[in-house]
N, C-alpha and C positions, 0 to 999 in steps of 0.2 A: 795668409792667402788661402783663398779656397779652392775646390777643383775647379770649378769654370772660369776661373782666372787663369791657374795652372792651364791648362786648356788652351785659352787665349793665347799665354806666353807661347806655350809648345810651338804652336801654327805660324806665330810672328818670328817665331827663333826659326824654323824651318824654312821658312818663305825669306828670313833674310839671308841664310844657309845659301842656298837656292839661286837666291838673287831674281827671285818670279815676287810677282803683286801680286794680290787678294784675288785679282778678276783672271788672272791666269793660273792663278791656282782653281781657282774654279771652273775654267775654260780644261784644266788637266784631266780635272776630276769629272766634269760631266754633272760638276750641280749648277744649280744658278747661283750667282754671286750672293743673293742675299742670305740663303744659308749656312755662308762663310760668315759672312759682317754682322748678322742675327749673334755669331758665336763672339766677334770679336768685339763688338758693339755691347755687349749684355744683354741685350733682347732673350735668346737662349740662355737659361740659370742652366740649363739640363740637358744638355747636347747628346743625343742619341748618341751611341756607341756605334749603329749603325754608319751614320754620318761620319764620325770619326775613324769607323774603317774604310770610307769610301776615298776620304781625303788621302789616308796612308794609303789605299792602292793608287792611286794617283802620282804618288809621291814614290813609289813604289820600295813601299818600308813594310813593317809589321805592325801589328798592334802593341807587339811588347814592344818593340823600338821605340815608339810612340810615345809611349808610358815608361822607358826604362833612363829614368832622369832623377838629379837629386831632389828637383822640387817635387817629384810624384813621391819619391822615395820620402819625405819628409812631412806630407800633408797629417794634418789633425782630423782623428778622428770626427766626421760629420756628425754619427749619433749619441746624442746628449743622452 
């Protein structure tokens, strides 16, 4: 699995935490929906950090919360 997968899972494991949808996660956060579903769709390989701290303040977590998972814990290194 790659990070924008890992990514994806993160935001679907949170939202179903939650019990909120894609479009009110987005209605939390103050983006538009497509920069969620850009993430969770594949469109976005490379999802800003930015973005992804905007979702966690929404959520109202950390960035290490965010990231403090066994699949982050366990990713392969990217560079070949």
């Amino acid at each position: 699995m790659n990070t924008a997968d890992t990514i994806k899972n993160r935001i679907l494991q949170l939202c179903g935490e939650r019990d909120i949808s894609i479009n009110k996660l987005a209605t939390i956060c103050g983006l538009p929906p497509s920069s969620i579903k850009n993430i969770l769709y594949g469109k976005s390989k490379n999802p800003k950090i930015i973005t992804i701290k905007i979702i966690c303040d929404g959520l109202n977590m950390t960035l290490g919360e965010f990231f403090s998972t066994e699949e982050f814990d366990n990713l392969e290194q990217e560079i070949e």
